[in-house]
SEBAMAR-509613 format. One record per residue (C-alpha): residue number from 1; residue in three letters; x, y, z. Coordinates in nm, 2 decimals. Example, Ala and Ser with C-alpha at 12.3 -4.5 7.8 and 13.67 -1.06 7.14 Angstrom:
! residues 2
     i    aa       xx       yy       zz
     1   ALA     1.23    -0.45     0.78
     2   SER     1.37    -0.11     0.71
END
This chain:
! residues 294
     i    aa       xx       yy       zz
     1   UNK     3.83    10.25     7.40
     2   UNK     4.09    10.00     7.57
     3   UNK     3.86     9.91     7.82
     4   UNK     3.60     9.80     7.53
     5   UNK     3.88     9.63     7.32
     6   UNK     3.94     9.45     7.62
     7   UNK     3.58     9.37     7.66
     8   UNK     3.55     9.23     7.34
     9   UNK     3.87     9.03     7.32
    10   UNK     3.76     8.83     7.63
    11   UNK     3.39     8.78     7.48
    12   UNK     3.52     8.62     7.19
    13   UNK     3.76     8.42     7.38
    14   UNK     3.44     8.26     7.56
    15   UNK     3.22     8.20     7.27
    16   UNK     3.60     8.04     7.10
    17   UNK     3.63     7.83     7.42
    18   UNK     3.23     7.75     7.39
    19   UNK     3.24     7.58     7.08
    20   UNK     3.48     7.42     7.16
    21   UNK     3.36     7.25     7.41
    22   UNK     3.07     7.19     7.24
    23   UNK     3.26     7.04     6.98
    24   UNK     3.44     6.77     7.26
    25   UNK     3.81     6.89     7.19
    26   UNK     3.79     7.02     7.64
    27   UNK     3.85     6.76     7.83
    28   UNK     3.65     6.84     8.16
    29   UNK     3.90     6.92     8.47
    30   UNK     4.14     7.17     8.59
    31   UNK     4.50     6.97     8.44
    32   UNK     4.51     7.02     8.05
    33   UNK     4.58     6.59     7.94
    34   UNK     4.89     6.58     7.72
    35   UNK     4.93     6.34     7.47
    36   UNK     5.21     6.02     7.56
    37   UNK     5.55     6.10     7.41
    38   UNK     5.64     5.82     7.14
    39   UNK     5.91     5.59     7.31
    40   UNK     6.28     5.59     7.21
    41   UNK     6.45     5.30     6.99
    42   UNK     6.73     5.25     6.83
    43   UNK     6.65     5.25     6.42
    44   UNK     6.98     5.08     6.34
    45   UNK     6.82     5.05     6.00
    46   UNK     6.70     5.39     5.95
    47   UNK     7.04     5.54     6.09
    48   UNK     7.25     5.27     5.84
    49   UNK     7.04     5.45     5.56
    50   UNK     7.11     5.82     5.65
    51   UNK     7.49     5.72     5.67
    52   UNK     7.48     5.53     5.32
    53   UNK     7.29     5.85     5.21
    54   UNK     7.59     6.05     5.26
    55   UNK     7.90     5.88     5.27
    56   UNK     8.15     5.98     5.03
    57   UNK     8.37     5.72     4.87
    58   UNK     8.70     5.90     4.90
    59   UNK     9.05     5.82     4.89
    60   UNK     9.20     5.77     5.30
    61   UNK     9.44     6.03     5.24
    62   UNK     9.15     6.28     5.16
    63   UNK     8.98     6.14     5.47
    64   UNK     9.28     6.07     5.72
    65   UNK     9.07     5.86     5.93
    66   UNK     9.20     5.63     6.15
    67   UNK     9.06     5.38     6.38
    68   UNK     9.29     5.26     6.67
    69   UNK     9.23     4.95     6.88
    70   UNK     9.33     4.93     7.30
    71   UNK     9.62     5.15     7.39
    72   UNK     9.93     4.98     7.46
    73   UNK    10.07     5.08     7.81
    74   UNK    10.46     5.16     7.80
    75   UNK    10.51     4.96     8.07
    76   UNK    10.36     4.67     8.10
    77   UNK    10.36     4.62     7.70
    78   UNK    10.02     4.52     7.69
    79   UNK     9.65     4.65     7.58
    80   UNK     9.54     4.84     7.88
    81   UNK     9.21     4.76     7.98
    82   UNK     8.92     5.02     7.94
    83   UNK     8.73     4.92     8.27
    84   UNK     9.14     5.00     8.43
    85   UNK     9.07     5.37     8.36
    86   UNK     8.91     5.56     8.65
    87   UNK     8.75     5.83     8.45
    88   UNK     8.70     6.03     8.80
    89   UNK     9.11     6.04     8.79
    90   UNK     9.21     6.30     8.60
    91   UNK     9.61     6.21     8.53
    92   UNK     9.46     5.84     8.40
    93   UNK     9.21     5.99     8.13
    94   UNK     9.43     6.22     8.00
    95   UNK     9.71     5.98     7.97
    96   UNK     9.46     5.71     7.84
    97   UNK     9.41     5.99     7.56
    98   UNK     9.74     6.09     7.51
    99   UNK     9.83     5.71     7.42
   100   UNK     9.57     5.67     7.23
   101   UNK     9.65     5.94     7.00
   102   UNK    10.00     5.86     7.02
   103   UNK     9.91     5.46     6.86
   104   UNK     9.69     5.65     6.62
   105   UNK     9.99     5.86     6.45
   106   UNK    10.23     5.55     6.51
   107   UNK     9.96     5.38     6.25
   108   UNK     9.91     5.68     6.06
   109   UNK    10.27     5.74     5.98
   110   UNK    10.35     5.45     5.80
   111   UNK    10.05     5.54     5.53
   112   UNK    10.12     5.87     5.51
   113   UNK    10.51     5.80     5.37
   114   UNK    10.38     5.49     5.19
   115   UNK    10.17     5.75     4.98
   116   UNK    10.49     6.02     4.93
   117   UNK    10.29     6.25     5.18
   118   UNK    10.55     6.50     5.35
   119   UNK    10.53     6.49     5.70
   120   UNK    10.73     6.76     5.84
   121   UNK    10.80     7.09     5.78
   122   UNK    11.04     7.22     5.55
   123   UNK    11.39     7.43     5.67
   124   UNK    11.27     7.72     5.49
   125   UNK    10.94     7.75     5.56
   126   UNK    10.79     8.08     5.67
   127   UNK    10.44     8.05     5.83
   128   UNK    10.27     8.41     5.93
   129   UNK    10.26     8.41     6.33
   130   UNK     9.85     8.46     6.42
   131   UNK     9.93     8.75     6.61
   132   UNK    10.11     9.08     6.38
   133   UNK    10.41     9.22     6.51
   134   UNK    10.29     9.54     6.64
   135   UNK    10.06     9.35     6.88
   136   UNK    10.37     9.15     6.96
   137   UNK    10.56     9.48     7.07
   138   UNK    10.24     9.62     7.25
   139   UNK    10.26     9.29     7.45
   140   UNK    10.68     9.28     7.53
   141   UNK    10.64     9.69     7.62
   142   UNK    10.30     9.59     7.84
   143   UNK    10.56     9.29     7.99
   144   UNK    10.87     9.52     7.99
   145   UNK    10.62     9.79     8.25
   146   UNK    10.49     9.51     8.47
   147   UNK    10.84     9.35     8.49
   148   UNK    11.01     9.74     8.59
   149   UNK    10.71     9.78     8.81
   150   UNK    10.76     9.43     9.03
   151   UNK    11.14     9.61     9.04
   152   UNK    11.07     9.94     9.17
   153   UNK    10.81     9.76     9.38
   154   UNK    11.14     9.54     9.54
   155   UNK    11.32     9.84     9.55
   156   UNK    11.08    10.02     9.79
   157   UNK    11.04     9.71    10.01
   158   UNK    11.41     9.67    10.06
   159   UNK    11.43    10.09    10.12
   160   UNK    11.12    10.04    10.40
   161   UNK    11.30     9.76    10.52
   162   UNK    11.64     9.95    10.59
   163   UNK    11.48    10.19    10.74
   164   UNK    11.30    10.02    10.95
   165   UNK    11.59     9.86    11.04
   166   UNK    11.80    10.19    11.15
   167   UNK    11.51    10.33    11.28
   168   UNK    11.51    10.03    11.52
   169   UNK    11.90    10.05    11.60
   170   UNK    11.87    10.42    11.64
   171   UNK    11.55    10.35    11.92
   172   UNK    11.81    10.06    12.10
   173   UNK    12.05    10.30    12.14
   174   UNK    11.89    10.55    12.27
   175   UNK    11.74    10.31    12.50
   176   UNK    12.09    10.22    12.59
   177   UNK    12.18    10.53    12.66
   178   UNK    11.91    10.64    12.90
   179   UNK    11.95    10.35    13.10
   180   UNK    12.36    10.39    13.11
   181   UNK    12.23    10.74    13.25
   182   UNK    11.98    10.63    13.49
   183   UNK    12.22    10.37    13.62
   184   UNK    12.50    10.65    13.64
   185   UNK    12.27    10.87    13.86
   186   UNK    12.16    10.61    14.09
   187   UNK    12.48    10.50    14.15
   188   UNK    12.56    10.89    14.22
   189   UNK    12.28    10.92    14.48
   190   UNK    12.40    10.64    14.67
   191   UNK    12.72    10.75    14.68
   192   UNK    12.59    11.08    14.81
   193   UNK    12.36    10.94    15.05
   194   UNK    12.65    10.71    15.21
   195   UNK    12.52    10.37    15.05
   196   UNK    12.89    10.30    14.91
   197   UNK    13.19    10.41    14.86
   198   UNK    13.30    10.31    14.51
   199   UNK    13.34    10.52    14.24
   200   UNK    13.36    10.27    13.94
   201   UNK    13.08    10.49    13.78
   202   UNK    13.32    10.80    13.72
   203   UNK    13.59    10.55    13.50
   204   UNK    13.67    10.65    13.13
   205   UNK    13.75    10.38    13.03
   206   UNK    13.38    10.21    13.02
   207   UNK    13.33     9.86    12.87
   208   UNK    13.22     9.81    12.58
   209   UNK    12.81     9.77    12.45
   210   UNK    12.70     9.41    12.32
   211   UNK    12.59     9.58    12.01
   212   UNK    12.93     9.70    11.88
   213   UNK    13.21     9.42    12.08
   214   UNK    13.46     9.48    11.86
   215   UNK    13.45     9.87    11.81
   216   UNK    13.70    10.05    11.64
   217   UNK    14.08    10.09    11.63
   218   UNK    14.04    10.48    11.84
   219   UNK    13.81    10.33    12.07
   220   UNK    14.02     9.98    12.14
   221   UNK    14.39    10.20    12.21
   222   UNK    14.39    10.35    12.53
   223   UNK    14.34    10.75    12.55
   224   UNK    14.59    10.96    12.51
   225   UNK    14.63    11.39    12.42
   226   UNK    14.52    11.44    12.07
   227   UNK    14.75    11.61    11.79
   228   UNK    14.65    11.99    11.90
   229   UNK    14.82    11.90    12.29
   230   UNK    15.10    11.74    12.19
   231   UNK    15.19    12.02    11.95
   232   UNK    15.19    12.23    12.23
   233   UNK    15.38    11.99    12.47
   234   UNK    15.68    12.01    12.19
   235   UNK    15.64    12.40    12.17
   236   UNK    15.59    12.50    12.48
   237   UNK    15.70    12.22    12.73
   238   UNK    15.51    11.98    12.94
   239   UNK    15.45    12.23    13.18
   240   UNK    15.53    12.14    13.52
   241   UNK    15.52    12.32    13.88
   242   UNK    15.40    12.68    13.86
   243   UNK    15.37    12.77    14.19
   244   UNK    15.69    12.89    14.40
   245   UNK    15.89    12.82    14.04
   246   UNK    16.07    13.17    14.15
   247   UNK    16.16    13.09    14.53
   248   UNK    16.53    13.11    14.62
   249   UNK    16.70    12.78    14.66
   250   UNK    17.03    12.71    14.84
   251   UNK    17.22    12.70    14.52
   252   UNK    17.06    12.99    14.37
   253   UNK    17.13    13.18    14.70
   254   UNK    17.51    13.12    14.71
   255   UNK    17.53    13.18    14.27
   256   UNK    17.65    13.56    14.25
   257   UNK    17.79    13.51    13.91
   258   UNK    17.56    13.71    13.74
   259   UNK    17.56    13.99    13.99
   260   UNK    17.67    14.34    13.84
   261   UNK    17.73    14.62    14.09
   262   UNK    17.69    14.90    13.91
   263   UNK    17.41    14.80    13.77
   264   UNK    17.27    14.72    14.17
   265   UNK    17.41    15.07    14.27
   266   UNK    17.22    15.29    13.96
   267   UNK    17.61    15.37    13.86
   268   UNK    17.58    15.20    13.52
   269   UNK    17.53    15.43    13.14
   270   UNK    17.16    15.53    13.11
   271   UNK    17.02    15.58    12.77
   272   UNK    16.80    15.86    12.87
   273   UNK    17.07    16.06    13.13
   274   UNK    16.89    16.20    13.39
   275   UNK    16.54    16.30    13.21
   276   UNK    16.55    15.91    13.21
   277   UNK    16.50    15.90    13.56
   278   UNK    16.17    16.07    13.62
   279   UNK    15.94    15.80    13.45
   280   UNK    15.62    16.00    13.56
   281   UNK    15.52    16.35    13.44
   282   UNK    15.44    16.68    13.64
   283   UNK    15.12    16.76    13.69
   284   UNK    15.09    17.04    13.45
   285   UNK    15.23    16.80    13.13
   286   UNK    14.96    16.58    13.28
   287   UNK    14.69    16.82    13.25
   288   UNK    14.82    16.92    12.90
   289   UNK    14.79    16.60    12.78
   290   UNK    14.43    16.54    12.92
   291   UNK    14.36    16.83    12.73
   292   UNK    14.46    16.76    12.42
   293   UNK    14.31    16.40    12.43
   294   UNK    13.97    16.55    12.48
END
């Protein structure tokens, strides 16, 4: 059924396009001739007309029009001249404008208190904002977020930089340290081997690093015992020489003033009498007492 619609439609189209060429409305050829379009003029007539048509004879402070001549430039005091304006320069138009409107109020002003019309805005007056005040707080709260957001942001940068920071320090110490050792046990194999004979290496007292110059006030005194040895020093002496402490000197040898004889001889008062002399037991109080220990 399409297929015959179709068939049709196009048939009619033909016998449509037939008369009309048999009429003389086709034009022979491929290109469809337009018709010329009716040049442009300016109908200063026709366009004076249409503006009398609708004008409106109003008062000026109903219409508030106001035509202004050449715009005085500030600085030279004169008309500036329209050709002078580089309307490619942006900063030049827009202060052309600007001036402009400025002479138009300056002209407008004048009229405008000449009729009694106020021109400012009273003390007390209360004007609705254009946006309510619960879109207001929406927008301070949305600000307030941003604003603690760009904080903690800060905050996390400075963290990431401190620890990057320490974590540096920590790494050049470390470095530091290996290469003190490295250097210590080089200079210790040479030493073995016979290269030299110093021994600066084994010094307490080593200089100070670049990194910390001043150090601090325990490390700038010089070393000495800490609170535990010196308690010990007042309570039990300095010590001193040990060995042979006991020998006989000439002095000692020819001091007899504390010599007892009868305590030399065994004639002196015993506590224990003569039970006090046997210190060891027989054997049978020996055996006894093995027994009853078991």
């Amino acid at each position: 059924s399409d297929s015959g619609s179709d068939s049709e439609d196009s048939s009619l189209s033909d016998s449509e396009l037939q008369e009309a060429f048999s009429r003389g409305e086709l034009k022979p050829g491929l290109n469809v001739v337009l018709e010329e379009r009716p040049k442009r003029r300016n109908d200063t007539d026709g366009l004076k007309q249409c503006l009398a048509e609708f004008k409106q004879q109003l008062a000026w402070v109903e219409r508030l029009d106001v035509t202004s001549g050449q715009v005085v430039d500030p600085v030279s005091q004169s008309a500036s001249n329209k050709d002078a304006v580089d309307p490619e320069n942006d900063f030049q138009r827009e202060m052309s404008f600007y001036r402009q409107a400025q002479a138009a109020v300056l002209e407008a002003l004048p009229k405008l208190r000449k009729l009694q019309v106020p021109t400012r805005r009273p003390d007390d007056y209360f004007a609705e904002m254009a946006k309510s005040d619960q879109q207001m707080q929406k927008i301070r709260q949305k600000l307030k977020s941003k604003q603690e957001a760009m904080e903690r942001s800060e905050r996390a940068k400075q963290l990431r930089a401190m620890r990057k920071y320490g974590k540096k320090v920590q790494t050049e110490i470390l470095q530091r340290r290996q290469k003190e050792k490295k250097n210590m046990l080089n200079a210790v194999k040479k030493y073995q081997k016979g290269l030299t004979d110093k021994l600066d290496f084994l010094d307490d007292e080593q200089p100070l690093s670049q990194g910390n110059k001043k150090g601090t006030a325990s490390q700038q005194i010089k070393k000495g015992p800490n609170a535990k040895r010196r308690y010990k020093n007042q309570k039990f002496g300095f010590g001193g020489k040990k060995k042979g402490s006991k020998w006989n000197t000439k002095e000692s040898f020819n001091d007899v003033s504390s010599f007892r004889s009868k305590v030399a001889h065994n004639k002196g008062p015993r506590k224990g009498g003569k039970k006090a002399l046997n210190k060891r037991p027989g054997k049978r109080a020996r055996q006894k007492m093995k027994s009853r220990a078991r």
